[in-house]
N, C-alpha and C positions, 0 to 999 in steps of 0.2 A: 579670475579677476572680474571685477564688476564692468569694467569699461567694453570687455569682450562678450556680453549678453545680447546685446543689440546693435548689430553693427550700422545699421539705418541710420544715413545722416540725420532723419527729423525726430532719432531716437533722444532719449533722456540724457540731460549735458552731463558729462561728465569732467571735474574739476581735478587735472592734473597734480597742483601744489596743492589742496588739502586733502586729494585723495577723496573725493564728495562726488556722489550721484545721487541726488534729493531725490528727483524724479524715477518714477517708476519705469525699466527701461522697456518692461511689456506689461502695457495698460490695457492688450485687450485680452489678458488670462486672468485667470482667479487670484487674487494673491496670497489665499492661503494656501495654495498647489506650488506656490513657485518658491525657489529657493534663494532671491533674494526679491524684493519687491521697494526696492528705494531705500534710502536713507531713513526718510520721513517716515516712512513704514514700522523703523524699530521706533523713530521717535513719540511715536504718538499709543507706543501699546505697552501693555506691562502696567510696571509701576511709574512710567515717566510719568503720565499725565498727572498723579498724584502726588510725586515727590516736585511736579512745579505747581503745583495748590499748595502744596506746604509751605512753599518758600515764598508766593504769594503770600500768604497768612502772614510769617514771620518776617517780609518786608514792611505789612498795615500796621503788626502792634510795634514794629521799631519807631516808625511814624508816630505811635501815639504817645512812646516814650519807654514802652516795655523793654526789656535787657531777654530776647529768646533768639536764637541761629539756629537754622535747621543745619549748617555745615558741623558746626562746633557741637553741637547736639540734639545728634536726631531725632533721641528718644522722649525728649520733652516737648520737640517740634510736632511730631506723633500723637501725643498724648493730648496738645492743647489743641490741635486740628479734630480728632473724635472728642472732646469736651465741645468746642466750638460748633462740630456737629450735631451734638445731641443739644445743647440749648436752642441751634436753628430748630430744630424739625420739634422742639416742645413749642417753643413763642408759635410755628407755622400751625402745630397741633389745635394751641388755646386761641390765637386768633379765628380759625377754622369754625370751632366749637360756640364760641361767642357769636357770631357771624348767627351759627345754624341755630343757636337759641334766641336770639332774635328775631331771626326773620323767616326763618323756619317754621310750618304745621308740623312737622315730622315725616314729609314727605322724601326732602333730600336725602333721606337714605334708601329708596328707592332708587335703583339704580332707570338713566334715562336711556330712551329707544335709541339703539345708532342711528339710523336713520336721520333723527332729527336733529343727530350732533353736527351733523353736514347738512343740513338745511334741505334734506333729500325729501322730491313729492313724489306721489305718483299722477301729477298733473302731467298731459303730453302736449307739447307744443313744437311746431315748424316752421322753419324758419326759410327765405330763399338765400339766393347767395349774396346779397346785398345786405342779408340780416334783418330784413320786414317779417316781420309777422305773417303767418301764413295760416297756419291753423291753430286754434286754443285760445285764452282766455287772456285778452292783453295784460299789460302788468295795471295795476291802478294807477288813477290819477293821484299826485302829490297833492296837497293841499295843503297853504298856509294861511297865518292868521292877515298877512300882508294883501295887500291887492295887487295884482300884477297887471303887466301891462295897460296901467292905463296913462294916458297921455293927456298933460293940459296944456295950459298954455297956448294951443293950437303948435305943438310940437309932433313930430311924426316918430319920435322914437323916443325909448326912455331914456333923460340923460342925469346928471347931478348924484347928488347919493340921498340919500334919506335922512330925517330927522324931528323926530316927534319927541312933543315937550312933556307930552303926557305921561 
């Protein structure tokens, strides 16, 4: 029985009347090793996840006025979720294509450095435990087209908000 896997009170609840142990009763093993790993375990593998995208689907076109059930029939609810697939990933395809023929040299098909997909340098900087700067290249100065702190009126701070008619 499931309620006997983890006798540890700060184990996974287990729900007498519906017979339910969502939680995983040993979270710190593998769970593809263990023989049973939660409720939520079978809930979320397999075919669930895809038979509640179906029903997703055939809740939006009932909405729109369509007559489809995935209960009442699967096999059309099936068939209109892969059509519905394949016209996303063609609009994803031609928007994609239009995009790279525009604004594209013919470059973007060059695949780019990982490195630079993380913003990674071989710049080296140190830092103390305060987080000051310690060694390396400060970051730059911000600069806007605004002028900052400057004060009139014989005011000591900046206050009010801005507004130019230009």
């Amino acid at each position: 029985p499931k309620y006997l896997r983890n006798l540890a009170l700060d184990s996974a609840y287990y729900d007498p009347k519906s017979r339910a142990m969502r939680a995983n009763p040993l979270p710190d093993e593998n769970p593809e090793d263990l023989a049973f790993a939660g409720d939520n375990f079978i809930r979320y593998s397999g075919d669930a996840v895809k038979l509640a995208q179906n029903q997703l689907l055939c809740w939006e076109m009932q909405a729109r006025g369509e007559s489809i059930d995935v209960i009442s029939n699967p096999s059309q609810a099936e068939l209109t979720q892969r059509q519905f697939a394949d016209k996303k990933k063609k609009l994803e395809d031609s928007k994609r294509s239009a995009i790279l023929a525009k604004y594209s040299d013919g470059k973007a098909s060059q695949q780019m450095d990982p490195r630079l997909k993380l913003g990674q340098t071989e710049v080296q900087q140190e830092f103390n435990r305060e987080g000051r700067l310690i060694k390396g290249d400060p970051a730059p100065e911000v600069r806007t087209k605004y002028e900052e702190d400057v004060f009139i009126n014989n005011h000591t701070s900046v206050w009010g908000s801005y507004y130019n008619r230009a």
